[in-house]
Structures are given as C-alpha cells and as structure tokens.
C-alpha positions as CSV (number, residue, x, y, z in Angstrom):
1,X,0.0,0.0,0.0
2,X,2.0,3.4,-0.9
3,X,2.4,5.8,2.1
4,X,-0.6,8.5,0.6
5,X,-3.1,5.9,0.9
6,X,-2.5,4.5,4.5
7,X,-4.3,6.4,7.2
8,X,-1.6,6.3,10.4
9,X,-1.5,4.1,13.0
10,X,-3.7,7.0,14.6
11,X,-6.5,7.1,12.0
12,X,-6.6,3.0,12.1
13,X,-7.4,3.0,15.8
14,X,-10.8,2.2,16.5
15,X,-12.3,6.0,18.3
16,X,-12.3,3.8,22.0
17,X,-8.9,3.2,21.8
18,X,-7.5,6.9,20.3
19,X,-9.6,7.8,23.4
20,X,-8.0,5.9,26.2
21,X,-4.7,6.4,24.1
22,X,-4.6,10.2,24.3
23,X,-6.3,10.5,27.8
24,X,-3.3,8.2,29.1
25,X,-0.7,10.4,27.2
26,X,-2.2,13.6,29.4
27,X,-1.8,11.9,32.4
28,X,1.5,10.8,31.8
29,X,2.5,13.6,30.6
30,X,1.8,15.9,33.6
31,X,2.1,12.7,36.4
32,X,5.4,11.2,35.2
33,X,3.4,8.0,34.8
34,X,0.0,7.3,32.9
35,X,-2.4,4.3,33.6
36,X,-1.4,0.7,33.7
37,X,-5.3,0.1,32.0
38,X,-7.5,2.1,30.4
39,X,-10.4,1.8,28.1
40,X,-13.3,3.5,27.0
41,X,-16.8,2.8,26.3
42,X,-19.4,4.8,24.1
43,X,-23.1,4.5,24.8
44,X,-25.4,7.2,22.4
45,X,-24.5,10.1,24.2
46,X,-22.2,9.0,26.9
47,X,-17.8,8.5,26.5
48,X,-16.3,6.7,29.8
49,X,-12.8,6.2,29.9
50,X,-11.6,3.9,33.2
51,X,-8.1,4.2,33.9
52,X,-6.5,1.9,36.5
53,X,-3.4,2.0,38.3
54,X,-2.7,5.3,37.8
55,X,-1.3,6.8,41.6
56,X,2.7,7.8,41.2
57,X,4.9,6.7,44.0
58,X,4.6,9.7,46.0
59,X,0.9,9.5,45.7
60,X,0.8,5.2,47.1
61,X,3.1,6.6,49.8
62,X,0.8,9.2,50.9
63,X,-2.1,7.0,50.5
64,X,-0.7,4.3,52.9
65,X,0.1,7.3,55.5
66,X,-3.6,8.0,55.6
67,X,-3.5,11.0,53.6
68,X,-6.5,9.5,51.2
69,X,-8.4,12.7,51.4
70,X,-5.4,15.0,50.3
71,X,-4.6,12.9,46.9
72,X,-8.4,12.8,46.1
73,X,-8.3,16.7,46.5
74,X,-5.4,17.1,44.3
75,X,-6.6,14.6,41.7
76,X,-9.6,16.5,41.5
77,X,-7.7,20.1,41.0
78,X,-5.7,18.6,38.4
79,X,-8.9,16.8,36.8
80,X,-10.0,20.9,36.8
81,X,-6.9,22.1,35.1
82,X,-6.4,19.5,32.4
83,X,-10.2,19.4,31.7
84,X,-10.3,21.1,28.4
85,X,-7.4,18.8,26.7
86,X,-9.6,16.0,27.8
87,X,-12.5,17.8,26.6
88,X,-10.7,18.5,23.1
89,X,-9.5,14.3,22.7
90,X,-13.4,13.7,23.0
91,X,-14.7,16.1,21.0
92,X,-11.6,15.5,18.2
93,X,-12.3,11.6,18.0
94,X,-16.0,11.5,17.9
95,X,-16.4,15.3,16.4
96,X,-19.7,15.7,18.7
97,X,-19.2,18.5,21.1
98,X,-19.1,18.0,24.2
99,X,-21.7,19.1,27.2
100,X,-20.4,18.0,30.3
101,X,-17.6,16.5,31.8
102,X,-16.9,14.3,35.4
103,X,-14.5,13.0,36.7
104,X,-13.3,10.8,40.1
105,X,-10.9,9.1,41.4
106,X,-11.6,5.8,43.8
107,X,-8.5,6.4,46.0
108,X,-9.2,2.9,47.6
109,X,-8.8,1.1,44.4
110,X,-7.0,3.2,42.3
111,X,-9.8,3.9,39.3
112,X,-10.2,6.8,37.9
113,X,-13.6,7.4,35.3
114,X,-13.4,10.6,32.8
115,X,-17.2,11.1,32.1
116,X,-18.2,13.1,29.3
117,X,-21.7,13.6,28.1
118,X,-21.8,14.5,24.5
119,X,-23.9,17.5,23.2
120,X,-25.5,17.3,19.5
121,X,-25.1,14.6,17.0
122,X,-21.8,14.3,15.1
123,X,-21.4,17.2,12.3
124,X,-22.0,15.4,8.8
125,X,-19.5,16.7,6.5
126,X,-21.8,15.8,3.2
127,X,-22.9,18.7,2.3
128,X,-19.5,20.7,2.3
129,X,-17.9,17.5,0.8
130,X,-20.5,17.7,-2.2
131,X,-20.3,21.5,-2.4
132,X,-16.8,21.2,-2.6
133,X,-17.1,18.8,-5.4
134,X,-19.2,21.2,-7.4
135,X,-16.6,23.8,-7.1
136,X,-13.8,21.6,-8.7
C-alpha cells in the first residue's frame, strides 16, 4: 500500500482506543506516569474512559500514611486544570461536542472514570464534501 493511501496508526485505531490512548498520554504527561489500563466505552451520548493504576509513587506513599483525602483533593484540582485537553480528545475523536464532563478518582482502588456527556449529534461533512465537489 504506498504511504498516501495509508491512514496512520492514529486514524486506524478504533475511536475507543484513540480515546483511552490520548487520555493516558495527558496523564503521563503531567504525572510522570500514565495508567497501567485504560479503556473506554461509548453509549449514544455518553464516553467513559476507566483508567487503572494510575497513583505515582509519591501518591501510594501518601495513600498508605492516611492522607486518602489530600490525593483525592489534588486529583480533582488537576482533573479541573487538564479538563479542556480532555474535553478537546473527546470532541476531536467523535467530532460531537461536548456538554459536560466528570471525573473521580476511587483512591481505595486506584480507578479513575473521565465522564463526558456529549452534546448534539456528530457534524455530517456531506454537504461541504458535495459542495466542494461542485466547485472543482
């Protein structure tokens, strides 16, 4: 197959996996360390990535100290300040916008679920693609 016709290892991956991909490249980018697991599931209007095993060192230290309630603060901050690159993964992958986004973190068993709920259906690119057509 010459090189203009193959899509990329990015555009073969199924939209699930680019998801859980990218979201695990954020958090590894700003932890040091991304998720051992992580996969995502798409239901009509609903994206749910599940990462697992993703505390850093520092954070299973603290943990075992009793400091539970500190990391799930500070996972939740940083959930607050990354939450528009995960937004943008979501809504670059499935090209639906997206309405809301939750996130938590089971400090216990060391899940963490990115939630987002998408907004309208996905844009159909028809229209421009036969317009475009016409003007060729």
């Amino acid at each position: 197959m010459s090189e203009q016709n193959d899509p990329g290892p990015a555009q073969r991956r199924s939209p699930h996996a680019e998801i859980s991909n990218q979201i695990s490249r954020i958090q590894s980018t700003y932890y040091g360390k991304g998720p051992l697991r992580a996969k995502t599931y798409m239901q009509d209007d609903l994206v749910c990535c599940v990462l697992e095993e993703t505390f850093t060192r520092a954070e299973k230290t603290l943990i075992r100290r009793g400091e539970r309630e500190s990391i799930q603060r500070i996972r939740r901050q940083f959930q607050e300040a990354v939450k528009e690159e995960f937004i943008g993964v979501v809504e670059q992958v499935t090209g639906r916008k997206v309405r809301a986004f939750m996130s938590d973190t089971d400090v216990d068993n060391d899940i963490s679920v990115e939630t987002f709920l998408m907004a309208e259906d996905r844009t159909s690119m028809e229209k421009f693609e036969k317009d475009a057509k016409q003007t060729d």
